[in-house]
C-alpha positions in Angstrom: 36.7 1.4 75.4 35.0 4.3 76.2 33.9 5.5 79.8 30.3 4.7 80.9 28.3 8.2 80.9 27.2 9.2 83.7 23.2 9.3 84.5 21.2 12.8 84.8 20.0 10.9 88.0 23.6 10.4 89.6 24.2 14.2 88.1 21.2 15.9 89.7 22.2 14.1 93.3 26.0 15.4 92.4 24.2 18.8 92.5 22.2 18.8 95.1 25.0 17.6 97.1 26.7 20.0 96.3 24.1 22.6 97.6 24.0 20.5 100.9 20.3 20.4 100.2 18.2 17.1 101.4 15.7 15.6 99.2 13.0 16.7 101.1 14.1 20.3 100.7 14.6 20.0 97.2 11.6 17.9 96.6 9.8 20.6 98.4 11.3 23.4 96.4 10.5 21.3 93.1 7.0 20.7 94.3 7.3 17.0 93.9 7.3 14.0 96.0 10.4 12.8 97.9 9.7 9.3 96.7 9.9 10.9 93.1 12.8 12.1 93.1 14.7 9.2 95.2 13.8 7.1 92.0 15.0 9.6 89.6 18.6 10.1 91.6 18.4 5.9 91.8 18.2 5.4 88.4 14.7 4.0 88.7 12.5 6.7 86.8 13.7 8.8 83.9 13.0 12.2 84.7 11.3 14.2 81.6 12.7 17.3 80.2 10.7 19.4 82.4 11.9 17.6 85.4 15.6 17.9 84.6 15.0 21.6 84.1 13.1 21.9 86.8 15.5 20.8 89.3 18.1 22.4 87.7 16.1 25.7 88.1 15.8 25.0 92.0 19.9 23.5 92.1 21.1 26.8 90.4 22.4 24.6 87.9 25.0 26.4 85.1 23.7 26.4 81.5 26.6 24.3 80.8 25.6 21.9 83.0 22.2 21.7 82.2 22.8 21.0 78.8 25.4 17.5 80.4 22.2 16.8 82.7 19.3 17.1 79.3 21.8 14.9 77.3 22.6 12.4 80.1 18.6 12.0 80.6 18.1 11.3 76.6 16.6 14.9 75.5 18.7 17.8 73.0 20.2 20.4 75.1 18.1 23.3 75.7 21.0 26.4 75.9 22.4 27.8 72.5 26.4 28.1 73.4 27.4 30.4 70.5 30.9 32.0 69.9 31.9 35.6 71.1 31.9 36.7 67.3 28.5 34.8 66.6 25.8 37.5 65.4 23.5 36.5 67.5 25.4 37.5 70.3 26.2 40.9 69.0 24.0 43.1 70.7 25.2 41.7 73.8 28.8 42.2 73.1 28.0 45.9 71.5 26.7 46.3 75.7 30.3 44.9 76.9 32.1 47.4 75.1 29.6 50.2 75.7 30.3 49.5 79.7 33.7 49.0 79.4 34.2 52.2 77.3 31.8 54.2 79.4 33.2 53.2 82.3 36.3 55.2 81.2 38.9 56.8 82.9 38.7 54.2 85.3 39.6 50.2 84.6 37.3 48.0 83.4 37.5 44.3 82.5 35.1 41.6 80.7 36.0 38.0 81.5 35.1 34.3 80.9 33.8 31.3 82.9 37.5 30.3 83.6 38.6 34.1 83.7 40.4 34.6 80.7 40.0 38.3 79.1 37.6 38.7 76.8 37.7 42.7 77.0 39.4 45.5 78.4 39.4 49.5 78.2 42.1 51.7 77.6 42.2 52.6 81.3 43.7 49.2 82.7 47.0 49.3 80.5 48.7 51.4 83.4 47.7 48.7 85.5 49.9 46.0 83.7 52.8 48.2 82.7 55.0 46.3 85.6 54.2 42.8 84.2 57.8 41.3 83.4 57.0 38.0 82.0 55.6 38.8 78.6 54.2 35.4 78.8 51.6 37.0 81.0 50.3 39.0 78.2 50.2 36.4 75.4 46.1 35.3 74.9 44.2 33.6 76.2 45.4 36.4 79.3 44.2 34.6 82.4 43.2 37.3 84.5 43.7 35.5 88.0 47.0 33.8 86.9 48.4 37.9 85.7 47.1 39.4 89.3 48.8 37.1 91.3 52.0 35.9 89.4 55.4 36.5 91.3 55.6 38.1 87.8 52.8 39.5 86.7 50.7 42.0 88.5 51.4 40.9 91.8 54.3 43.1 92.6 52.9 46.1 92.7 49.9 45.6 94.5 50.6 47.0 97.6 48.0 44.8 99.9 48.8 41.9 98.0 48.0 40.0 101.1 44.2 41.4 101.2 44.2 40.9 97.9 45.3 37.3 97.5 43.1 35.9 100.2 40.3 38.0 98.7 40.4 36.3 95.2 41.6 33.0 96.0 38.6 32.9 98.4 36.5 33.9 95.7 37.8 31.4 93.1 37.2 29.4 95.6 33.5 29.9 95.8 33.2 29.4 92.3 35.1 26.1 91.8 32.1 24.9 94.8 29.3 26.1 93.1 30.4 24.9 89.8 32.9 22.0 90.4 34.6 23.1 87.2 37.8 21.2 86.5 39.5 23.8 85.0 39.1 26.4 88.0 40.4 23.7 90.3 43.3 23.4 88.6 43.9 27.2 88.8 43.0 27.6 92.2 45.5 24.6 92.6 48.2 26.5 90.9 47.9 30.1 92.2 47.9 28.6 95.8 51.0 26.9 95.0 52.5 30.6 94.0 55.2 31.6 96.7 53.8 33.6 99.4 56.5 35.6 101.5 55.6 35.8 105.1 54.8 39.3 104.6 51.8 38.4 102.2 49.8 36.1 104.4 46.2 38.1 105.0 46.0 40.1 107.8 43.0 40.4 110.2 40.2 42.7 108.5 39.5 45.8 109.5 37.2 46.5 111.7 35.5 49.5 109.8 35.7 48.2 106.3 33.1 47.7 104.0 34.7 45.8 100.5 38.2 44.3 99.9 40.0 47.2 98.5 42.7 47.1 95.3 45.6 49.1 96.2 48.1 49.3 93.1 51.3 51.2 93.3 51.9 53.4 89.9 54.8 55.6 90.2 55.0 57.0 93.5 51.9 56.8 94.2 49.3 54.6 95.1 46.2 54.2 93.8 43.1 52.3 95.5 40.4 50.9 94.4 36.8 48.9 95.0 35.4 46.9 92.6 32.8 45.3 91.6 30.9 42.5 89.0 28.0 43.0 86.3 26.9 39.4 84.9 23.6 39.5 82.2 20.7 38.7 84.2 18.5 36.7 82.1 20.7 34.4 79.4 19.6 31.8 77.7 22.9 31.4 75.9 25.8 29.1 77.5 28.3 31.8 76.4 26.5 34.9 77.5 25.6 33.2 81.1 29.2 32.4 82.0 30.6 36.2 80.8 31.2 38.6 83.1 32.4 42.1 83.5 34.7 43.6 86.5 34.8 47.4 87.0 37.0 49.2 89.2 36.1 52.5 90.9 38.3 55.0 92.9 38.1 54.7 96.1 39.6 58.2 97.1 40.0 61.6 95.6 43.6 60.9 94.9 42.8 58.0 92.8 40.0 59.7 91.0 42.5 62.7 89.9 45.2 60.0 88.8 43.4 58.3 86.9 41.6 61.1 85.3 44.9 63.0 84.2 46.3 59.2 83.0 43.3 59.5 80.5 43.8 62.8 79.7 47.4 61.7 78.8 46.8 59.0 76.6 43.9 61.6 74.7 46.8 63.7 74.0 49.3 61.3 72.7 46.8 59.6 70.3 45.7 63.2 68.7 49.8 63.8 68.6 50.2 60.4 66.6 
C-alpha cells in the first residue's frame, strides 16, 4: 500500500517554514490575502498553477521542488530536467567547458546538486595526486566526500581545520535551504570522519577576507581563494542545480607554481 502524497498545501507551509517566514510576510510578498493562503496550506482551497509558482517564486523554491509542489497541487510540472548529454543543453555545457578550460592554469571544477563532478580542467589533477584510496576516484567522484576523506584529499590540505569547518558549514547551508535527503546524509557522514584534535577550526582571523585553500604539493604550499559561478536564469532542473567552483591564487608563489605545472604538462603532451 502505497504512501499517501503529500499536499502542495502541506509542501508550500514545509517551505515557508523553512524560510522562518509568517504568513503574513509571505502573503505580503505574494500580494495575496493571509486568509488565502491559510486555506491553501489547510487544505481548504486548491491553489492554481500560478499560485503554486507564485509562492514558490517568493519561497526561493528549487526547480526540483517546484515541479513535487505543481504535481502535488494536480497541474504538469513546469521545469524541463534534461540529461547532461541532452542537446538542448549543449550550449550550456559548451560554456562549462569554455570556463573551466579558460580558467586554465589554475583549477577549476563543475559540480552537481549533490556535488558529484561533472567537469574538471587539466589543472586540478595535481591537486588529487595524494589521494590513496582509488575508490575516491571511481565516478560518480563526490567532491566533498574526496576533500575531506582521511584518504582522499584531506591529507594534504594544510588548514584542513579552516577548511573543514568552512565546507561542512556550507553543506550545511544547503541541506537548510533545500532539505535535500541526500545532502543530509553526506553532511551526516563527513561529520562522522575522524577529526584529530589538531583539526578542530581555529578562531578566524581577524584581518581575513575569504576562507583560504591551502594545499601542500611538494615542498611547497600552495594557497588558494575560491569562488562559485551558478547560471543565472534556468529554466531547466538540470542546469539550475549545476554549478562551477574556480580556484584562484592567492599569492605570487602560487601563481608561479601553478603556471610552470601547466607549462609542464604542455610539454609532456607535445613529447607523447
Amino acid at each position: 500500500m502505497s504512501a499517501p502524497q503529500t499536499s502542495a498545501g502541506t509542501l508550500l507551509r514545509e517551505w515557508r517554514t523553512r524560510r522562518r517566514m509568517s504568513q503574513l510576510d509571505l502573503a505580503m510578498e505574494a500580494e495575496i490575502s493571509q486568509r488565502h493562503l491559510s486555506f491553501v496550506e489547510s487544505g481548504r482551497a486548491m491553489p492554481s498553477r500560478e499560485m503554486v509558482l507564485r509562492l514558490s517564486e517568493q519561497l526561493s523554491v528549487p526547480l526540483r521542488q517546484r515541479n513535487q509542489i505543481l504535481l502535488a497541487a494536480g497541474f504538469a510540472p513546469s521545469f524541463g530536467e534534461r540529461s547532461l548529454n541532452d542537446p538542448d543543453l549543449a550550449p550550456a555545457m559548451e560554456a562549462v567547458k569554455l570556463v573551466l578550460k579558460g580558467h586554465e592554469p589554475f583549477p577549476a571544477l563543475a559540480v552537481d546538486r549533490h556535488w558529484n563532478l561533472v567537469a574538471a580542467n587539466d589543472a586540478l589533477a595535481p591537486m588529487l595526486a595524494g589521494v590513496s584510496d582509488p575508490s575516491l576516484l571511481q565516478a560518480p567522484v563526490n567532491v566533498l566526500r574526496l576533500s575531506l576523506h582521511p584518504k582522499g584529499v584531506a591529507p594534504n590540505i594544510a588548514n584542513l581545520a579552516e577548511w573543514r569547518a568552512h565546507l561542512l558549514e556550507r553543506l550545511k547551508q544547503q541541506v537548510e535551504a533545500s532539505g535535500d535527503p541526500v545532502l543530509e546524509a553526506l553532511e551526516e557522514e563527513l561529520r562522522a570522519y575522524p577529526v584529530h584534535s589538531s583539526t578542530r577550526p581555529p578562531k578566524p582571523e581577524t584581518n581575513a577576507i575569504v576562507h583560504p585553500l591551502r594545499m601542500r604539493l611538494g615542498d611547497s604550499v600552495l594557497s588558494f581563494i575560491s569562488t562559485t559561478t551558478v547560471f543565472g536564469t534556468p529554466l531547466d532542473v538540470t542546469l539550475s542545480e549545476l554549478a562551477i567552483e574556480t580556484f584562484f591564487p592567492a599569492d605570487e608563489e602560487t601563481r608561479q607554481a601553478l603556471t610552470r605545472l601547466a607549462l609542464e604538462r604542455t610539454k609532456a603532451a607535445g613529447q607523447a
